[in-house]
C-alpha positions as CSV (number, residue, x, y, z in Angstrom):
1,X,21.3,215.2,283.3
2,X,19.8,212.3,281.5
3,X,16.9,213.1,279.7
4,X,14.7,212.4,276.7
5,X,10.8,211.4,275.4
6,X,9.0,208.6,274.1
7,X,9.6,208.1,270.7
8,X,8.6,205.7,268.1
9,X,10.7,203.0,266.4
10,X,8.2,202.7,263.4
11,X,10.9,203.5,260.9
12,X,14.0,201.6,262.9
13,X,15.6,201.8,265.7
14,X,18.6,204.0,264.5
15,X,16.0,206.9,263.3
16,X,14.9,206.6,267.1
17,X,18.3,207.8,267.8
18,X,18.9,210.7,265.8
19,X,14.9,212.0,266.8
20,X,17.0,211.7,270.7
21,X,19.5,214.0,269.2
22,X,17.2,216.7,267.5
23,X,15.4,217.4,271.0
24,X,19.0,217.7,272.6
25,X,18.2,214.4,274.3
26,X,20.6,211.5,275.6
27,X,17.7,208.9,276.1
28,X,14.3,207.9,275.2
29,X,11.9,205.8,275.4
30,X,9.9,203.4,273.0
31,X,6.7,200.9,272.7
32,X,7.8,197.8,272.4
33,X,5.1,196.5,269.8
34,X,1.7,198.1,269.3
35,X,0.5,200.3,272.4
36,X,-3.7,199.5,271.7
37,X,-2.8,195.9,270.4
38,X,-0.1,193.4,271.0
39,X,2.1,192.8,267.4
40,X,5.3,193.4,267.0
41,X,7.6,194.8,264.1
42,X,10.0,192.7,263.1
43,X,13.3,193.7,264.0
44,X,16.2,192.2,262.3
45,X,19.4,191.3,263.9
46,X,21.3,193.6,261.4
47,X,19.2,196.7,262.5
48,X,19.8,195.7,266.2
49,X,23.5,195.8,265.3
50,X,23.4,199.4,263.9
51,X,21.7,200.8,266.5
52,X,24.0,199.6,269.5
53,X,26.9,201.1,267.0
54,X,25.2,204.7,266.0
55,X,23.7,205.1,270.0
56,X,27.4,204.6,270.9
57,X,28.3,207.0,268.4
58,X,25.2,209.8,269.4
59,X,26.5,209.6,272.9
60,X,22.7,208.2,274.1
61,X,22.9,206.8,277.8
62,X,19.3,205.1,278.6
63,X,17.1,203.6,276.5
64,X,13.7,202.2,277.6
65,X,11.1,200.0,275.6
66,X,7.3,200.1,277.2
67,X,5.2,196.9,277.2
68,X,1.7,197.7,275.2
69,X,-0.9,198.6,277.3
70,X,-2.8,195.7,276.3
71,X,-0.5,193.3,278.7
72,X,-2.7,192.9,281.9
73,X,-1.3,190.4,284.3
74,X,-3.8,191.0,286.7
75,X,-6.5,190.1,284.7
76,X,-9.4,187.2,284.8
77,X,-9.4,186.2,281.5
78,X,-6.9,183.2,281.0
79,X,-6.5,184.1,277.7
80,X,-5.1,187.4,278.1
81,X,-2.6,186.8,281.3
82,X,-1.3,183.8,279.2
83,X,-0.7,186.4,276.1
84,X,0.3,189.1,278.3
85,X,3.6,186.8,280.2
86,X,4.8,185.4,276.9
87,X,4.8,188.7,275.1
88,X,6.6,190.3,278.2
89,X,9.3,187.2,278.3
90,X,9.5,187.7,274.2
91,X,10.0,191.4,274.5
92,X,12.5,191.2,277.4
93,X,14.5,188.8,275.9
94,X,14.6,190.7,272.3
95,X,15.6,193.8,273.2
96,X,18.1,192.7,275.6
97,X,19.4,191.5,272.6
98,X,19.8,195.2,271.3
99,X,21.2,196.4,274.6
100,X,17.9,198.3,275.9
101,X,18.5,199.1,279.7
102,X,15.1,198.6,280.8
103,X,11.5,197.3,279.8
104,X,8.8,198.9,281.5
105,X,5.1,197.7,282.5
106,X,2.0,198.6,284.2
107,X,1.8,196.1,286.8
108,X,-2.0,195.6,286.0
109,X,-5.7,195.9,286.7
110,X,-7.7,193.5,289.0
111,X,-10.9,193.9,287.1
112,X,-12.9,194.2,290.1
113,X,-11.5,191.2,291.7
114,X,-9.7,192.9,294.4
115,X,-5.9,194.3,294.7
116,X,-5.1,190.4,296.8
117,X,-5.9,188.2,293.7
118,X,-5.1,190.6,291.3
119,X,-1.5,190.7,292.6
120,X,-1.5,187.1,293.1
121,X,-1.7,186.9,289.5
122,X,1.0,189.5,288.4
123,X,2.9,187.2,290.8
124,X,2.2,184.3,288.9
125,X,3.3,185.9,285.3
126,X,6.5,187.5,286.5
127,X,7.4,183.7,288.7
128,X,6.8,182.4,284.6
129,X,8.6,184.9,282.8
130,X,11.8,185.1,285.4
131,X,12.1,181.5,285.2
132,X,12.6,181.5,281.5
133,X,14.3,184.9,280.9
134,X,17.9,184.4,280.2
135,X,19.1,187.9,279.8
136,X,22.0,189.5,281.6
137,X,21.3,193.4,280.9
138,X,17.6,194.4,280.4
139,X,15.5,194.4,283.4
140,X,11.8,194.7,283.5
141,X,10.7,197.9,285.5
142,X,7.2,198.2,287.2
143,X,5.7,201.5,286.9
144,X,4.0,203.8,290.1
145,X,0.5,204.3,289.2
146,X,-1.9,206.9,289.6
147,X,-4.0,204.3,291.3
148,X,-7.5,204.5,289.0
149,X,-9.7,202.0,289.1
150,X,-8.9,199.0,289.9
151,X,-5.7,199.4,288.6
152,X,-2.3,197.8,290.8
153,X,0.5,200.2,291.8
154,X,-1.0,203.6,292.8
155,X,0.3,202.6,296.3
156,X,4.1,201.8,297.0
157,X,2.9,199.0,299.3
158,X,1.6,196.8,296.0
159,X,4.4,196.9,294.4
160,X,6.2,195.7,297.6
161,X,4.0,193.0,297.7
162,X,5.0,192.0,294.6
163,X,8.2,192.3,295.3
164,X,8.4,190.5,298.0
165,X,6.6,187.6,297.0
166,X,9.1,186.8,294.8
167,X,12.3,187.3,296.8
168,X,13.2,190.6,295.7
169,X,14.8,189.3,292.2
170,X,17.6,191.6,291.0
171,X,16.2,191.7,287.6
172,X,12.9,193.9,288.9
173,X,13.7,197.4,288.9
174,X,10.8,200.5,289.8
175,X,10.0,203.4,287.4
176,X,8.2,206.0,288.8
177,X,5.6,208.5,287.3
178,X,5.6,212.3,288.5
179,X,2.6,212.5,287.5
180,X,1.0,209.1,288.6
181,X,2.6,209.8,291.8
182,X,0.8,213.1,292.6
183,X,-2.5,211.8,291.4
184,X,-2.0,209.0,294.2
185,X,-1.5,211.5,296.6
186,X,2.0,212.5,296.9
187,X,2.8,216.1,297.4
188,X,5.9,216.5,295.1
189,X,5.4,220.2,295.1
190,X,7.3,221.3,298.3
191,X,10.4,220.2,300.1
192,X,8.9,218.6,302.8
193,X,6.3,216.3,301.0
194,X,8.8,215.2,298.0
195,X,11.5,214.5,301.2
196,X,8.3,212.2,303.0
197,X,8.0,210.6,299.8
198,X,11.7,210.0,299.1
199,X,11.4,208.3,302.6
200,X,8.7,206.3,302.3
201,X,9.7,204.9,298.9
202,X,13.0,203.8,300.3
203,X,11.2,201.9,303.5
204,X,8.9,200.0,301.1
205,X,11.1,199.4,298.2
206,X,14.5,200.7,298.7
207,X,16.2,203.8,296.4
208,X,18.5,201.8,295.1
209,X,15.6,199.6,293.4
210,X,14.4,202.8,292.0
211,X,16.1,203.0,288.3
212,X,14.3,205.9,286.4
213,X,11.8,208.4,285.8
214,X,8.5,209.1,283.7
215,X,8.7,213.2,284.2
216,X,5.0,214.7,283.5
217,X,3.4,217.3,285.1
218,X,-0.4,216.2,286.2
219,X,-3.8,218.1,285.0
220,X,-5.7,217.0,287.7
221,X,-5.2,217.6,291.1
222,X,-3.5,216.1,293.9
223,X,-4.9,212.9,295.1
224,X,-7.2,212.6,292.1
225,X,-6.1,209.2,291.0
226,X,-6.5,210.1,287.6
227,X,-4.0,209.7,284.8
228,X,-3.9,212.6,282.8
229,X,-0.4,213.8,281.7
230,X,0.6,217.9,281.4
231,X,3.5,219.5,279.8
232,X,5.9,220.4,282.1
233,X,5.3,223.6,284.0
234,X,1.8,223.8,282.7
235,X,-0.2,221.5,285.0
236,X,-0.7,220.8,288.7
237,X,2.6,220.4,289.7
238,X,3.8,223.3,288.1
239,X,7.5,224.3,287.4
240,X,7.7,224.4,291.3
241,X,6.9,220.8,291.5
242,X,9.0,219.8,288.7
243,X,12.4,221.3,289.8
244,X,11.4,219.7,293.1
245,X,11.8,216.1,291.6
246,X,14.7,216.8,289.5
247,X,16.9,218.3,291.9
248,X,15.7,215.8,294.9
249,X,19.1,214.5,296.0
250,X,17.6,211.0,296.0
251,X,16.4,211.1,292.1
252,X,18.2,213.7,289.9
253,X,20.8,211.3,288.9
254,X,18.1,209.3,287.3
255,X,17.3,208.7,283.8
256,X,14.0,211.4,283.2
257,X,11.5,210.6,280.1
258,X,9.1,212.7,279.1
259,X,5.6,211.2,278.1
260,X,4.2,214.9,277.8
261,X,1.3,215.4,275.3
262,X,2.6,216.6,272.1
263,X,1.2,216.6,268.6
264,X,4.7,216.5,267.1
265,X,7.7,214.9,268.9
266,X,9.7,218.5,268.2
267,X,7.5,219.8,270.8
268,X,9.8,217.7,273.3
269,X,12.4,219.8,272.7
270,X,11.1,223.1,274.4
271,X,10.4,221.1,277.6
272,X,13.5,219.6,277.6
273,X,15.5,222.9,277.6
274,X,13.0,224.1,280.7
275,X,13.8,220.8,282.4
276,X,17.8,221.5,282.1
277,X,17.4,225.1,282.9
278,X,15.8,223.9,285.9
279,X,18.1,221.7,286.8
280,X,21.1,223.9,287.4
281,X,19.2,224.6,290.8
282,X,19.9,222.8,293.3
283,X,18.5,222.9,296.8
């Protein structure tokens, strides 16, 4: 099983690591600059180089930055969608540079304008950054949301949309959210609504687009459309629903991070051991 939290990378990228290790995790998952603002710590080529060398060493198989949730390429403000395509193209093309498997992002929120323009302009941001990014191993995930607000993504069909407009590049990948996915109304609690889910994700997007996994249980209920993470086992979904998406024949080979509420990133480690204990289950 793959499986890890978000971690920070505050005090380098190596220390990242060995916080992986201390949960008994083999991935995590990191902010690529500041979550509530937009600037980024430098990070030296020499540090980038010790990382790829100790991760290789600590046997860590994913590793995931997460765009700031500041970036907004849906937005109406110029000023912002111009800020939020170069930071995602600058980000993107950095840590590929440290061998980070994916970048992910919240597509974005229309502000009112309506889901049509607002992905029109997601559409014109990732056309900008794609034509410029020159990597060859990170690719830029867009995230499931829970579908509040005016917020993009809380409906499979969106994200196809986006897709789709720009032929289906294979440097786009999809993350999904457990728990953004039951707040939008997907019952991931029982073997017959995760299985119509499973099938509905691969009609609009295709599993094999599908590359990893933000595992939180929800504290609201399902179909709120609200974003409100849980510990695993101690929300809506439940331990039920939980061993339900991790043993899902379609997803349990994916990479799973945590994004759980915690005061202290230690408190990852209980979850973790529930989510391998659960995963020795298989239906």
């Amino acid at each position: 099983m793959i499986i890890g939290a978000h971690l920070s990378i505050a005090k380098g990228m190596s220390v990242a690591i060995d916080q992986a290790k201390s949960i008994d995790g083999n991935a995590f998952q990191f902010f690529t600059r500041n979550p509530r603002g937009g600037k980024a710590r430098d990070i030296a080529q020499g540090e980038m180089e010790q990382f790829r060398r100790h991760r290789l060493a600590e046997g860590i198989r994913c590793v995931v930055g997460h765009m700031p949730y500041t970036i907004n390429l849906a937005t109406n403000r110029p000023d912002i969608h111009a800020f939020g395509k170069k930071t995602l193209l600058d980000d993107l093309q950095r840590f590929n540079g440290a061998g980070v498997e994916y970048v992910v992002l919240h597509p974005g929120s229309h502000l009112g304008d309506g889901s049509e323009v607002g992905i029109g302009r997601i559409v014109d941001a990732l056309a900008y950054v794609l034509k410029r990014y020159e990597g060859d191993h990170t690719l830029l995930l867009l995230e499931t949301m829970a579908g509040q607000g005016s917020e993009i993504g809380g409906d499979l069909s969106e994200l196809r949309e986006i897709l789709a407009r720009l032929g289906w590049p294979r440097q786009i990948g999809i993350c999904l959210d457990s728990c953004h996915l039951f707040a939008a109304g997907h019952d991931l609690t029982t073997a017959e609504g995760i299985d119509q889910f499973v099938e509905k994700l691969d009609d609009s997007l295709g599993l094999d687009r599908v590359k990893m996994i933000h595992l939180n249980d929800s504290r609201k209920e399902l179909g709120s459309h609200a974003d409100r993470h849980a510990k695993l086992g101690q929300g809506a979904l439940g331990v039920e629903g939980i061993a339900m998406v991790i043993n899902h024949p379609a997803l349990r080979d994916l990479p799973f991070i945590l994004e759980t509420p915690v005061d202290n990133y230690d408190e990852y480690k209980e979850e973790i051991r529930l989510a391998r204990q659960l995963c020795r289950v298989r239906r």
